[in-house]
C-alpha positions as CSV (number, residue, x, y, z in Angstrom):
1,X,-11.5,-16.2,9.3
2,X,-14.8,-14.0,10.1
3,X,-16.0,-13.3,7.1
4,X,-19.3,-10.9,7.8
5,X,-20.0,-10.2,4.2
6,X,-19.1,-10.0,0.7
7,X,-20.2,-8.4,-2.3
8,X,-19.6,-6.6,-5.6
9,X,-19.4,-2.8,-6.7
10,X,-19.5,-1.7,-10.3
11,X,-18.1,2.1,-10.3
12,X,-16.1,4.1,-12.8
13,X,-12.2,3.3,-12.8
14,X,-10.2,4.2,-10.2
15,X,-7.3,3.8,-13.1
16,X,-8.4,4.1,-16.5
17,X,-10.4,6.8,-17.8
18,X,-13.8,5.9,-19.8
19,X,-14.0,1.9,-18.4
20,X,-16.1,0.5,-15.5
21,X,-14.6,-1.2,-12.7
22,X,-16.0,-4.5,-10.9
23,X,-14.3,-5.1,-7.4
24,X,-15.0,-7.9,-5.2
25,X,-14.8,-7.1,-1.4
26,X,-14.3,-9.3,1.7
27,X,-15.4,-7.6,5.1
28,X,-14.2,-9.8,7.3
29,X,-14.2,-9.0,11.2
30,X,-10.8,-11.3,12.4
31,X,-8.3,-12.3,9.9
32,X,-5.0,-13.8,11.1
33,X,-1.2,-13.4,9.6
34,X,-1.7,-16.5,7.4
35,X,-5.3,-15.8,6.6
36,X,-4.3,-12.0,5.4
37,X,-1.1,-13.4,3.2
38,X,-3.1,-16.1,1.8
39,X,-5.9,-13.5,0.7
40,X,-2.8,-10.9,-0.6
41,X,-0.9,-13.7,-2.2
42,X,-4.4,-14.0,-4.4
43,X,-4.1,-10.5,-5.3
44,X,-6.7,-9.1,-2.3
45,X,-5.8,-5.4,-0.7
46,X,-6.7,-4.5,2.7
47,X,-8.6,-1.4,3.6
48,X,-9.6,-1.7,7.4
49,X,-11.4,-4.6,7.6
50,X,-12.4,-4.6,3.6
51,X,-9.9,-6.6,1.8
52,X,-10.9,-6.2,-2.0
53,X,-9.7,-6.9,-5.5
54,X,-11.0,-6.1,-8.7
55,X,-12.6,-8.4,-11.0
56,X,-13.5,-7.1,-14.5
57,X,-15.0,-9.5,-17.2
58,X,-13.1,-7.6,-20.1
59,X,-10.3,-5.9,-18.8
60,X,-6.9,-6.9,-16.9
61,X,-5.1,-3.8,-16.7
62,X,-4.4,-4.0,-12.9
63,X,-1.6,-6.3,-12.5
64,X,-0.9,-7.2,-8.9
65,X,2.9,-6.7,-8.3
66,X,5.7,-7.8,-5.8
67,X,9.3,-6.9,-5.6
68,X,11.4,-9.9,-5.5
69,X,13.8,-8.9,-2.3
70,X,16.5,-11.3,-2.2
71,X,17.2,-9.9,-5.8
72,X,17.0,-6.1,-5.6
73,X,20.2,-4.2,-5.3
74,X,20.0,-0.8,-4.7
75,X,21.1,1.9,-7.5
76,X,23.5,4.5,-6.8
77,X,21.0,7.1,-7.1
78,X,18.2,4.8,-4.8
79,X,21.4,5.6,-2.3
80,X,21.5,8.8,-2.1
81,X,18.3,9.0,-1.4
82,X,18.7,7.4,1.8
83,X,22.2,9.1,2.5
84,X,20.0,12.6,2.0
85,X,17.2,11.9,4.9
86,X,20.0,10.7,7.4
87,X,18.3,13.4,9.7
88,X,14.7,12.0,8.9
89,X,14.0,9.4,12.0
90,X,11.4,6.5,12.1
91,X,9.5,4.7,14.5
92,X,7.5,1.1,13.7
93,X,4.5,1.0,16.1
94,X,0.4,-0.1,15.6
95,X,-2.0,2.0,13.5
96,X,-2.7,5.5,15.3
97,X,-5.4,8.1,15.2
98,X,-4.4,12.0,16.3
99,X,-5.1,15.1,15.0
100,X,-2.2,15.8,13.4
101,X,-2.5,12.3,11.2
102,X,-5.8,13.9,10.4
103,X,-4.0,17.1,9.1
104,X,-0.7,15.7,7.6
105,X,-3.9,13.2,5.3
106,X,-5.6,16.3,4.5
107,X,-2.5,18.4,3.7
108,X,-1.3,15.7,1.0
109,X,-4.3,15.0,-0.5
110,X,-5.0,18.7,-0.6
111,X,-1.6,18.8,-2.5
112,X,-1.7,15.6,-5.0
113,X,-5.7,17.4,-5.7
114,X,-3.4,20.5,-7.2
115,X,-0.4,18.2,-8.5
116,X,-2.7,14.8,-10.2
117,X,-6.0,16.1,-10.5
118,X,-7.1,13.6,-7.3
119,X,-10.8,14.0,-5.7
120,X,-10.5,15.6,-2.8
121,X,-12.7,15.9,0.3
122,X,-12.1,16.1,4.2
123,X,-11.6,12.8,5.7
124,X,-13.2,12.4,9.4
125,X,-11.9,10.4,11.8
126,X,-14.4,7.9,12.0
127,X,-13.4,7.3,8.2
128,X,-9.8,7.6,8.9
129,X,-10.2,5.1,11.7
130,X,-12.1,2.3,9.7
131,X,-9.7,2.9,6.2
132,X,-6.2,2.4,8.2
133,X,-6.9,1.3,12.3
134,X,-9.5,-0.8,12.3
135,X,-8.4,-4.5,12.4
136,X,-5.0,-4.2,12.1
137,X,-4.6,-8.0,14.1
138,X,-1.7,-9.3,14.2
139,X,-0.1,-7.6,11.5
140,X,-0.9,-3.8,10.6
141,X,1.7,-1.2,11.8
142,X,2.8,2.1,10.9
143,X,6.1,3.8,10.2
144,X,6.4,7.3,11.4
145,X,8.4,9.6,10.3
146,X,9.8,13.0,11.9
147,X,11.7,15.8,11.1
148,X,12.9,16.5,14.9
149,X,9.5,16.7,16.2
150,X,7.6,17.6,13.4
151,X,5.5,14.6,11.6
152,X,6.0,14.6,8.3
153,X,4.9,11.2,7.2
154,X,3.3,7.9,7.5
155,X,3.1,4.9,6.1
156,X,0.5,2.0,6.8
157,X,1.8,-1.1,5.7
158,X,0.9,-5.3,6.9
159,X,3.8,-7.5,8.1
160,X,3.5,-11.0,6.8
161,X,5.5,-14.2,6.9
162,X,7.0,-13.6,3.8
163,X,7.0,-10.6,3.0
164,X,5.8,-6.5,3.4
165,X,2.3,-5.6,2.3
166,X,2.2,-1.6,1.1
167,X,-1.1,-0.4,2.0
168,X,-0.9,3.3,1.8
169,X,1.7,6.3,2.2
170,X,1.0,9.8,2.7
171,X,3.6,12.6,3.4
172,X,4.1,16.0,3.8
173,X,4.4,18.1,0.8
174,X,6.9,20.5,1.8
175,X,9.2,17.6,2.5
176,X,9.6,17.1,-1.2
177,X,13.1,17.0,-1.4
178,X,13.6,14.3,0.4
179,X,11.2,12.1,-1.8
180,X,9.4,10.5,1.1
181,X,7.3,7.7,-1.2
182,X,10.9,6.4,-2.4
183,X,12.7,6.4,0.6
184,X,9.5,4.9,2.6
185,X,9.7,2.0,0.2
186,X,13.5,1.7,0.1
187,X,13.7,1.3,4.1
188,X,10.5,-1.3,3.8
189,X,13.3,-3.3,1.1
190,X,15.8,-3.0,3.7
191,X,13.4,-4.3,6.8
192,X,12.7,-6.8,4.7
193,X,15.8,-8.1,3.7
194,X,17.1,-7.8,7.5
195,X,14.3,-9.5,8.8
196,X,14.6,-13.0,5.6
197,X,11.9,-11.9,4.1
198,X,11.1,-12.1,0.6
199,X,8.8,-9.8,-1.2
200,X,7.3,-6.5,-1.0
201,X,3.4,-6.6,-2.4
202,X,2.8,-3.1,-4.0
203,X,-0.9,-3.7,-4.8
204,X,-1.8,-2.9,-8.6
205,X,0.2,-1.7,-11.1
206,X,-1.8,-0.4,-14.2
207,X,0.7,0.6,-17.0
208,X,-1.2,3.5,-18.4
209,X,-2.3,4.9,-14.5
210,X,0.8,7.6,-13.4
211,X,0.0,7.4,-10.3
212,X,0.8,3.1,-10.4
213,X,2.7,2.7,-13.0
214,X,6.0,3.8,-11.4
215,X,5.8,0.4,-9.8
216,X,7.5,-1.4,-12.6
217,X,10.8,0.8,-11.7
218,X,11.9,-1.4,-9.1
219,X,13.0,-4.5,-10.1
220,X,12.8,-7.7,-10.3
221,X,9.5,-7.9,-9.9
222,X,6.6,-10.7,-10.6
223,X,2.5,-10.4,-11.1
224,X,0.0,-12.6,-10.2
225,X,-1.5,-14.9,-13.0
226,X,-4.8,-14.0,-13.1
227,X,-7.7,-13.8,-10.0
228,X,-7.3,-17.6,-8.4
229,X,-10.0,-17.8,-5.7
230,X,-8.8,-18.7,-1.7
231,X,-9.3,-22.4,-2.9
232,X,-6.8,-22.2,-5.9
233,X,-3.5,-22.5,-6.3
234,X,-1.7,-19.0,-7.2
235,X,1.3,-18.7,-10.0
236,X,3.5,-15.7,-9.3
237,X,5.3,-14.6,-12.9
């Protein structure tokens, strides 16, 4: 593992209105499949080549989550979402830039700005580039998904020895109907089981963030005990 730096932000929450937020971040130039799930297993994300976590002194809000595979059985109505986006097709390949992943980012974020409130500015290419293609290795892919010929979403995700890590989804708004973030997570359950592996790592979930705390719908789940550092052991609960 390359690790070029490290360091520590203090910023406003990302979460949680009126509280400071202390993340720890990892640049590292090289990581391999073990190296990545041993850093996500400890409660890391990975950005590019940033993998990060926070670390606050008096606050534990952000849980880090995983959906326990073998166990999940899907709902009638988790069913029917699938059933409905029969015509939506897929493909898995490596991390992309084009200009219509440029467009389809803005178009969403221009949408959940209106919807949730979100900050919003243009993202260039360059940033697009080092947030979701950058250091992929081994183990970064994205999902596409297409309405005929027509892009309508994407979803960045890291494919581990056990398991799925969720980095981002973004979709496009006038899909709605189809609930794209549900159905992007449901066919990552079903890779997962097809392929014997046994979790899907959803990042945080923060019980009084909307935007997170829908996480805690798909069960069974378990969260990571505490903030055990790459020489600890880790306790899943």
């Amino acid at each position: 593992m390359n690790i070029l730096k490290e360091f520590l932000t203090n910023d406003k929450c990302s979460y949680l209105d009126d509280k400071q937020q202390i993340t720890h971040y990892k640049v590292i130039d090289s990581c391999s499949t073990l190296q990545c799930q041993e850093l996500v297993e400890r409660g890391y994300r990975r950005f590019g080549k940033m993998y990060f976590r926070p670390t606050c002194i008096s606050c534990d809000e952000c849980k880090s989550i995983k959906i326990d595979v073998d166990n999940f059985e899907f709902s009638k109505s988790q069913r029917r979402v699938m059933r409905k986006a029969s015509n939506i097709k897929s493909y898995i390949q490596r991390p992309s830039l084009s200009k219509i992943h440029l467009e389809l980012f803005d178009k969403y974020h221009l949408y959940m700005k209106d919807k949730k409130g979100w900050e919003h500015s243009t993202t260039s290419a360059q940033g697009y580039y080092g947030s979701f293609v950058d250091a992929h290795n081994d183990f970064g892919y994205e999902i596409l998904y297409y309405d005929e010929d027509r892009l309508i979403g994407v979803d960045l995700i890291d494919i581990l020895d056990d398991g799925i890590s969720s980095i981002y989804f973004y979709y496009d708004p006038d899909y709605n109907k189809y609930s794209l973030g549900k159905l992007s997570l449901y066919n990552q359950i079903m890779y997962a089981k097809n392929s014997n592996r046994k979790w899907i790592y959803l990042g945080y979930y923060v019980q009084g963030c909307p935007s997170l705390s829908y996480k805690s719908h798909y069960k069974p789940y378990l969260t990571l005990d505490g903030k055990p550092s790459l020489e600890e052991d880790f306790k899943w609960f």
